[in-house]
C-alpha positions as CSV (number, residue, x, y, z in Angstrom):
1,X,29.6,-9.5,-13.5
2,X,27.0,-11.5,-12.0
3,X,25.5,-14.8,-13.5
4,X,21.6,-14.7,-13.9
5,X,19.8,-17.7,-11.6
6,X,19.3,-21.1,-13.8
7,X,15.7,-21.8,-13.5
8,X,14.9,-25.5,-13.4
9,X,12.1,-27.1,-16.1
10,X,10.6,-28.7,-12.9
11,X,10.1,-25.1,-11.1
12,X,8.5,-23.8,-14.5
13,X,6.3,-26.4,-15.3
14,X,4.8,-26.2,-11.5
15,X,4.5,-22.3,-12.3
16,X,2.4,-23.5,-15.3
17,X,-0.1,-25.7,-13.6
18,X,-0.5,-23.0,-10.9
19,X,-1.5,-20.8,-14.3
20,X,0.7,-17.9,-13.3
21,X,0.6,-16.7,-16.5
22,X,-3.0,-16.5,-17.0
23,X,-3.3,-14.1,-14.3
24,X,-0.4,-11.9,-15.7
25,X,1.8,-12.9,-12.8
26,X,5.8,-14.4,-12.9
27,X,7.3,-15.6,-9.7
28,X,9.3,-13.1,-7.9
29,X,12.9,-14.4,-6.1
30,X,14.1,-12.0,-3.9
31,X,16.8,-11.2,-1.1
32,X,15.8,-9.6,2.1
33,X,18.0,-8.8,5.1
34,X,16.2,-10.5,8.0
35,X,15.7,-14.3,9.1
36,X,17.4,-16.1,11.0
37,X,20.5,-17.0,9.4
38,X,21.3,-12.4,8.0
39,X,19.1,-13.0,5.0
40,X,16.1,-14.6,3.5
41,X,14.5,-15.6,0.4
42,X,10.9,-14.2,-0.3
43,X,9.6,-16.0,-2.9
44,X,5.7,-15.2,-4.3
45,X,3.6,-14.0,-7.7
46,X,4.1,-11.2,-8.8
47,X,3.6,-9.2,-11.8
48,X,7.3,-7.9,-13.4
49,X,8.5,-4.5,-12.8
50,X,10.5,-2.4,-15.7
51,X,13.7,-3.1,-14.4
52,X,12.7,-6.3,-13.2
53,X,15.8,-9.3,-14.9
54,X,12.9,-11.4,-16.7
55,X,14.1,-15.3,-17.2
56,X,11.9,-16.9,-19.3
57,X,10.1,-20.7,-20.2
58,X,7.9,-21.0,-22.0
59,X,5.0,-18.9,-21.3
60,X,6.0,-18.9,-17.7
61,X,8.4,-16.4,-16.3
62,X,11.0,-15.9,-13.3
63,X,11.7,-12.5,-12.1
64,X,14.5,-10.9,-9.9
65,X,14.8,-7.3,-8.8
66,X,18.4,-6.0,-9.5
67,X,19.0,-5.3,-5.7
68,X,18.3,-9.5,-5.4
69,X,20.7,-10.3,-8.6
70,X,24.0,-9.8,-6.7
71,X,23.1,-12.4,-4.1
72,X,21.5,-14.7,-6.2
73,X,24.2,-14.6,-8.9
74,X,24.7,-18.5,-10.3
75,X,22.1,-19.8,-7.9
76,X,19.4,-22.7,-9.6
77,X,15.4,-22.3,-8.8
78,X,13.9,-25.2,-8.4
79,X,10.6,-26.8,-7.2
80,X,10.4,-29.9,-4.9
81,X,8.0,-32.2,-4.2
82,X,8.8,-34.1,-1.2
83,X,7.0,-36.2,1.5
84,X,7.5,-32.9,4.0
85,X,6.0,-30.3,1.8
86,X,6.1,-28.9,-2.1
87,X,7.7,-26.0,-2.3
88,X,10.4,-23.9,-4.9
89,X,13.6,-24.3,-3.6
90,X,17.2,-22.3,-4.5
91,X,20.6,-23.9,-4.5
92,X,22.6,-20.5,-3.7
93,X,26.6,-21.0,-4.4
94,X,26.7,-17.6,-2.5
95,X,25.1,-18.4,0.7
96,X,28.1,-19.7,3.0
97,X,25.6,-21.3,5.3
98,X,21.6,-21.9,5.5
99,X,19.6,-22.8,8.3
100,X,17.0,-25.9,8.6
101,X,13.9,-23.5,7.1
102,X,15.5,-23.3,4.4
103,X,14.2,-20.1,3.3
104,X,17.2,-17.9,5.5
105,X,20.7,-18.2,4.7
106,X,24.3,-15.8,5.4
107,X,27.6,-15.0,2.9
């Protein structure tokens, strides 16, 4: 059984001042095969699919695509705001190594 992400208040409150919501959109985690580390993390709005794993806050949503769930299984969505950039971020228990993007990462 897989554990659905965690979802930080930080990352939904930035999803709130971008108005995501307003525009019918949630922001879509996913796992592609590619990058330079085997896979990679595409994260961007999107409006949820039907079999789409919704988590919720608030009026803002998070949405994963059950191919993306396995890999993703116990990982925390977050958003940081740091002198090199703002950005959402994911802490990935899975990922066995990540590279200095930080967007590509291999199990």
């Amino acid at each position: 059984m897989h554990l659905p992400p965690k979802v930080t208040d930080r990352a939904f409150a930035r999803l709130a001042e971008i108005g995501a919501r307003t525009d019918g959109k949630a922001l879509r985690v996913a796992v592609e095969g590619g990058g330079c580390s085997g896979f990679q993390y595409e994260i961007k709005l999107d409006a949820p699919a039907d079999d789409d794993l919704v988590i919720a806050g608030g009026d803002e949503q998070v949405i994963v695509d059950p191919v993306s769930l396995p890999f993703l299984s116990g990982a925390v969505i977050d958003f940081s705001d740091e002198l090199i950039g703002a950005r959402f971020v994911i802490e990935n228990p899975n990922a066995t190594s990540s590279c200095g993007c930080g967007t590509s990462f291999s199990i």
